[in-house]
N, C-alpha and C positions, 0 to 999 in steps of 0.2 A: 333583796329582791332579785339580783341577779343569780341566785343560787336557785331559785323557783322555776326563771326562764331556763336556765345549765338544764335541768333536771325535765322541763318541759323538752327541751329540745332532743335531749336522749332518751324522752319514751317514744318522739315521735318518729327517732330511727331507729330503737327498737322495733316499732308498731311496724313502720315499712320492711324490714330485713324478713319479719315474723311473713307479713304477705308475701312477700315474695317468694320465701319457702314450700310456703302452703302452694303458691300459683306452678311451681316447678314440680312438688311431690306430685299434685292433680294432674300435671301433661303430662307426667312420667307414667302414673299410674293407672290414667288412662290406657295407653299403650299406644297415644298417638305419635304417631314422629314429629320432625320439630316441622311445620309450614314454612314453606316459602312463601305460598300466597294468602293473602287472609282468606280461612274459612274450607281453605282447602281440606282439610278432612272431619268439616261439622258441616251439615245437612242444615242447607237455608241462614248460613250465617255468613258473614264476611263480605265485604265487596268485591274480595278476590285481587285486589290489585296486591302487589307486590310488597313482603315486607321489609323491610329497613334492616340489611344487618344490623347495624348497631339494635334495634330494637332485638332482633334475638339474640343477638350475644347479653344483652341487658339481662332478659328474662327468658332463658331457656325453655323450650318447650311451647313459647306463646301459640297460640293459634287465631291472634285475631287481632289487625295495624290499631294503631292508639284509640284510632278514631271510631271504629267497630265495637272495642273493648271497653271505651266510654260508656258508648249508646249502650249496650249489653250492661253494662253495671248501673247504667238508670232505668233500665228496665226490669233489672231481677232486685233494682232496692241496694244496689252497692256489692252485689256480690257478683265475683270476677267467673266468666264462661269458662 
């Protein structure tokens, strides 16, 4: 049994490393620079309050505080702005 949870447990940090790449290629390839504030360079998104270093050093490139990025992924169905 414990070998199912092992194996569960490393897809599901494969599954997160895999998004995070993807969420870093996308702010990269955009060609936006990294935000300081939420939303600062997306048109009608963000509350604009200030983001977290640690949240960007976390995910490079974010453009939008946890809290924005939430709402945003229950609005387009799970898929990150």
């Amino acid at each position: 049994m414990s070998d199912d949870v092992d194996r569960a447990q490393l897809r599901e940090e494969e599954f997160l490393s895999d998004a995070l790449a993807r969420q870093q290629r996308r702010g990269l390839a955009a060609g936006l620079p990294a935000a300081e504030f939420c939303g600062e360079h997306l048109q009608g998104a963000g509350c604009g309050e200030a983001i977290p270093p640690a949240r960007r050093a976390a995910v490079p490139g974010c453009q939008l505080c946890v809290a924005c990025q939430g709402r945003s992924e229950r609005v387009q169905g799970g898929r990150r702005a």
